[in-house]
C-alpha positions in Angstrom: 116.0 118.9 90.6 115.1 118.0 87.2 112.6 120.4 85.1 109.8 118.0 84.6 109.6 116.9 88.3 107.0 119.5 89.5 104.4 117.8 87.1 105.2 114.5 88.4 104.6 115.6 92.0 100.9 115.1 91.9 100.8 111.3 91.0 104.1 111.0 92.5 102.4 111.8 95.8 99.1 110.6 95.6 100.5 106.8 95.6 102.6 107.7 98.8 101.8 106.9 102.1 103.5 107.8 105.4 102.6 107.5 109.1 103.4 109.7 111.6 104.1 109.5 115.1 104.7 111.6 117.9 103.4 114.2 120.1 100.1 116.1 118.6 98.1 118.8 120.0 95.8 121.3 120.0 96.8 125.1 119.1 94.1 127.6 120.3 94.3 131.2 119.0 92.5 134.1 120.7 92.6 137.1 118.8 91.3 140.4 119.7 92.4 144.0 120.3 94.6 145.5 123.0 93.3 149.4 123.9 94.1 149.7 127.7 96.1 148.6 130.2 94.6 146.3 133.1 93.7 148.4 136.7 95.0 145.0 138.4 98.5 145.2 137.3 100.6 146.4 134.7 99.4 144.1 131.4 97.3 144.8 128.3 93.6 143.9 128.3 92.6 141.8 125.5 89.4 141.8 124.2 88.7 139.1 122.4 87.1 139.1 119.1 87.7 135.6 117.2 88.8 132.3 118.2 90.5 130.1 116.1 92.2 126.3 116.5 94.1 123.9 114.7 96.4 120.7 115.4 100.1 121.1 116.3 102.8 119.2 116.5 102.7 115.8 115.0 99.1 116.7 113.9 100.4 119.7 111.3 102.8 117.2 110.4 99.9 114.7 109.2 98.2 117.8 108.1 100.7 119.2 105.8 100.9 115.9 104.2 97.4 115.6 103.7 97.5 119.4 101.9 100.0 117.9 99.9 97.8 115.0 98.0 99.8 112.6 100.1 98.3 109.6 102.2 98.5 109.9 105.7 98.3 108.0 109.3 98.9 109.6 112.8 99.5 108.3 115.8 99.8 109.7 119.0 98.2 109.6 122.2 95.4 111.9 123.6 93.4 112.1 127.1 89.6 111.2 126.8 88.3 115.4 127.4 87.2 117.7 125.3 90.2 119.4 123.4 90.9 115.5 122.4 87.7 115.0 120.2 88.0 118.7 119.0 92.0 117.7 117.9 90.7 114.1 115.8 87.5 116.2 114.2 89.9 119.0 112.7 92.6 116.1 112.3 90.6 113.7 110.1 88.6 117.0 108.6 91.6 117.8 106.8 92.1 114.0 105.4 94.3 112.1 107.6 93.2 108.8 109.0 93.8 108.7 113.1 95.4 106.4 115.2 94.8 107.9 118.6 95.6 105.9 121.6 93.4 107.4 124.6 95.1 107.7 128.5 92.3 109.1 130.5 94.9 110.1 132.8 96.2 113.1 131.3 94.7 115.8 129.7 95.6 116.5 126.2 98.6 118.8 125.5 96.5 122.4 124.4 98.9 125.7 123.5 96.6 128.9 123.8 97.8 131.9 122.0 96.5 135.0 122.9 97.2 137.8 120.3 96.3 141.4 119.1 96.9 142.7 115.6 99.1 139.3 114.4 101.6 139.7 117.8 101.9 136.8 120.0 101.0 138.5 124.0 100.9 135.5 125.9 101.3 131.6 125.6 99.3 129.4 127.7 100.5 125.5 128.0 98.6 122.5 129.2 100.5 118.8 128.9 100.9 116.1 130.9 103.1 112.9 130.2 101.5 109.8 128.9 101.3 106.3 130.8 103.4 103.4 130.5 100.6 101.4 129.9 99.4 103.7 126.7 102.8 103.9 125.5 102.9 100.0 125.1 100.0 100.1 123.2 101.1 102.6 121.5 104.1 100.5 120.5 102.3 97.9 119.5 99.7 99.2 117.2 103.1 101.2 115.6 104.5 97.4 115.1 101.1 96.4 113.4 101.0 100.0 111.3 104.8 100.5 109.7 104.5 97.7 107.3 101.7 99.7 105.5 103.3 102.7 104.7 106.5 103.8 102.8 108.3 106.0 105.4 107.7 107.0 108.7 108.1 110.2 110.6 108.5 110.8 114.6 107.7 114.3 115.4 109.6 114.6 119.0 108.3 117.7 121.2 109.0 116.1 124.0 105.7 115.4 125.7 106.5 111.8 126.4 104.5 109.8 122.6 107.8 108.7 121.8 109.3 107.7 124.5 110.7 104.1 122.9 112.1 106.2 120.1 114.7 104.1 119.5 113.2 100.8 119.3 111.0 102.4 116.5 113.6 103.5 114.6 115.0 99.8 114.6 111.7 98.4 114.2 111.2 100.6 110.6 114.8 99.7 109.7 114.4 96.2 109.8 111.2 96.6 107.8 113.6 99.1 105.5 111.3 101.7 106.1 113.1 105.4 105.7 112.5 106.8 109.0 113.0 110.7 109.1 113.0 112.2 113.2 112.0 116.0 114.2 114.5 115.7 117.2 114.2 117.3 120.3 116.4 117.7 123.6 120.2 117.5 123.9 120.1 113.7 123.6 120.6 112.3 120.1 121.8 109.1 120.6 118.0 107.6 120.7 117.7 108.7 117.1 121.0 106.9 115.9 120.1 105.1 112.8 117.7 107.5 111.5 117.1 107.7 107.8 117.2 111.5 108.4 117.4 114.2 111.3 116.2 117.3 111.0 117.3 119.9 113.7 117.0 123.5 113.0 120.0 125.8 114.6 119.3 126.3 118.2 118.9 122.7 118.3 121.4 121.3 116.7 123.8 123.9 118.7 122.3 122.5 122.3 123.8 118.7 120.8 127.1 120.2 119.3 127.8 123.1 120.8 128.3 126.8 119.3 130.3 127.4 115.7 132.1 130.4 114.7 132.0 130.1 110.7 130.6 127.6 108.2 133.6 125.0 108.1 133.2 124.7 111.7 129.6 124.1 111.1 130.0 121.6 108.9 132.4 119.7 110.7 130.7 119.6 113.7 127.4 118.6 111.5 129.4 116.0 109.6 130.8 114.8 113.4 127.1 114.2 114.7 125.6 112.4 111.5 128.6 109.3 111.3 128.4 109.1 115.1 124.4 108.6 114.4 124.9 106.4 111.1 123.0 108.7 109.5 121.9 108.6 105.8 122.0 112.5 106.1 121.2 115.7 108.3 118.9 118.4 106.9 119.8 121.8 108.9 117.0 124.6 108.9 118.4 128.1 109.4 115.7 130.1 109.1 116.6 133.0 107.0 120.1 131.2 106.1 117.8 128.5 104.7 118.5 125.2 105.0 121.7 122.7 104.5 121.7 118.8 103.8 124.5 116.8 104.8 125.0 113.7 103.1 128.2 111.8 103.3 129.5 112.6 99.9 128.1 116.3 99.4 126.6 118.9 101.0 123.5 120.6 99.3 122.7 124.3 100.4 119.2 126.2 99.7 118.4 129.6 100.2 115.2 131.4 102.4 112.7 132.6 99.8 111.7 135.6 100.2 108.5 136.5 102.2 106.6 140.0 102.9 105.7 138.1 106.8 108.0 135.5 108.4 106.1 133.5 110.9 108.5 130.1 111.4 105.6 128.6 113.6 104.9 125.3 112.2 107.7 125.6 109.0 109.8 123.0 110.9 106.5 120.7 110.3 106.1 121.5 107.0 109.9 120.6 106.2 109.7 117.2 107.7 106.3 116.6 106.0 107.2 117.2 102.5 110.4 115.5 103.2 108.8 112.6 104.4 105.9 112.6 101.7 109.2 113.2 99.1 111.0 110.3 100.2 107.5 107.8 100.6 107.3 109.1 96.8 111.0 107.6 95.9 112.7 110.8 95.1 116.1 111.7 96.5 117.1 113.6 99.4 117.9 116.7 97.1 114.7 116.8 95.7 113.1 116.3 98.7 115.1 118.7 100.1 114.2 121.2 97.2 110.5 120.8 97.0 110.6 121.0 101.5 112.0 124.1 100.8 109.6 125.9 98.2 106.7 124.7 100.4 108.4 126.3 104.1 108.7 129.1 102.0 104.5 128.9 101.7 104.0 128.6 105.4 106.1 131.1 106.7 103.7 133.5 105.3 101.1 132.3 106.6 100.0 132.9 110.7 100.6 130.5 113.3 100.7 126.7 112.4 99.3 126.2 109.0 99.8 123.8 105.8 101.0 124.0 101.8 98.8 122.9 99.6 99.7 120.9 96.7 98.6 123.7 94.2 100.4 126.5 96.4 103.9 123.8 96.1 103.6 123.4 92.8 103.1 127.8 92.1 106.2 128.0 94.0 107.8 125.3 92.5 107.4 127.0 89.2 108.4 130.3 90.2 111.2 128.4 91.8 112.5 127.2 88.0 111.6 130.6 86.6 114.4 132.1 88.3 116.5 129.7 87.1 
């Protein structure tokens, strides 16, 4: 990355829109203390002090591009209950403009966390797959979207949003749209012509199988993005940081430093600033720098959370000062 680019970011961004699709929902936090264990059977009472709740999935992903001075659309679908209007108040309170597609068949996907002094004690899911009916229409307002944005990014967690995947990755290449896919599963050959993938370890490792040492990495990296036709794979490895595979280099960045690693969400906030990079017109190793400095934001932060644009551009600077 060049020196002056972090100045740039601001404007660079603020022109840049990007729409993302996928599977959003609502993260519930519970937090209290833990000073006894229960009479009934042999777990920790919690008593709960504060509650606290945010949107997951593709909604952080909307979010984190919203912190980030970026323009923003989600879409996804919801049920027509109570956590769905809580999910698009918090959604469009933090500046992204909704798309949500209503099934009022399901309920919509909630993950309650219940935890004492910062520890995760218990994970409580709620989901239910999506209609066909609201996945057409999902579809088809995604046909009637994509031409009115710069890039587009499918958040996959497998709740059944993007379940014609691949026609939407077609669709946004014939529009030349770069389309950039959080993948999820053991089956990558729905996201095969993808701008950009971005697996981290464990799940590019369920696709590939296991490696015993870097070149084997990398070949087996290198194997998976021709097969896709690829324009490049982006690796995250946690504290090995993250690699990009492009088909003439490969571009390694290392894990900044944190005093508390909490990965929740830093997936999100790769693809976000990837995406918002790429909608700006900067290259994959820029994007792939500045996705970087701001994962390194998040992982400091508890549970699912966003980088601002003035917390980017501190690290960012800190970033060239070590230089």
């Amino acid at each position: 990355m060049t020196a002056p680019l972090p100045d740039h970011l601001p404007r660079l961004f603020a022109s840049a829109r990007v729409l993302v699709v996928g599977d959003t929902m609502l993260d519930r936090y519970w937090f209290g203390g833990v000073e006894r264990i229960s009479p009934e059977a042999p777990v920790p009472v919690a008593k709960i002090e504060r509650m606290d709740q945010r949107a997951g999935g593709a909604g952080n992903v909307a979010r984190n591009i919203a912190s980030l001075g970026g323009q923003v659309g989600l879409l996804s679908i919801v049920g027509q209950d109570e956590a769905a209007r809580e999910l698009e108040n918090i959604i469009q309170s933090n500046g992204v403009q909704t798309f949500l597609q209503r099934d009022p068949d399901i309920a919509t996907t909630v993950k309650l966390r219940v935890l004492s002094r910062n520890q995760q004690l218990l994970r409580i899911d709620f989901e239910e797959t999506p209609g066909q009916h609201v996945l057409r229409q999902l579809n088809q307002q995604y046909r009637s979207l994509l031409p009115s944005y710069d890039a587009v990014i499918l958040s996959d967690y497998g709740k059944g949003c993007l379940h014609q995947v691949a026609d939407m990755i077609d669709f946004a290449r014939a529009h030349h749209k770069p389309v950039l896919v959080d993948p999820k599963g053991d089956d990558y050959e729905k996201y095969a012509g993808a701008h950009l993938i971005t697996p981290n370890r464990s799940e590019l490792r369920q696709v590939v199988g296991a490696w015993r040492n870097e070149a084997e990495l990398t070949e087996k990296a290198e194997a998976l993005r021709r097969h896709l036709q690829l324009s490049a794979l982006l690796l995250t490895r946690s504290e090995e940081g993250m690699s990009l595979y492009e088909p003439d280099h490969i571009s390694h960045q290392p894990t900044r430093a944190q005093e508390v690693f909490d990965v929740s969400g830093a997936g999100d906030t790769v693809i976000a600033t990837m995406g918002l990079a790429l909608a700006a017109k900067l290259n994959l190793r820029q994007a792939m720098h500045i996705a970087n400095a701001a994962a390194g934001v998040v992982v400091a932060k508890l549970g699912t959370a966003v980088c601002s644009q003035q917390e980017l551009q501190t690290a960012l600077q800190q970033d060239l000062a070590a230089q």
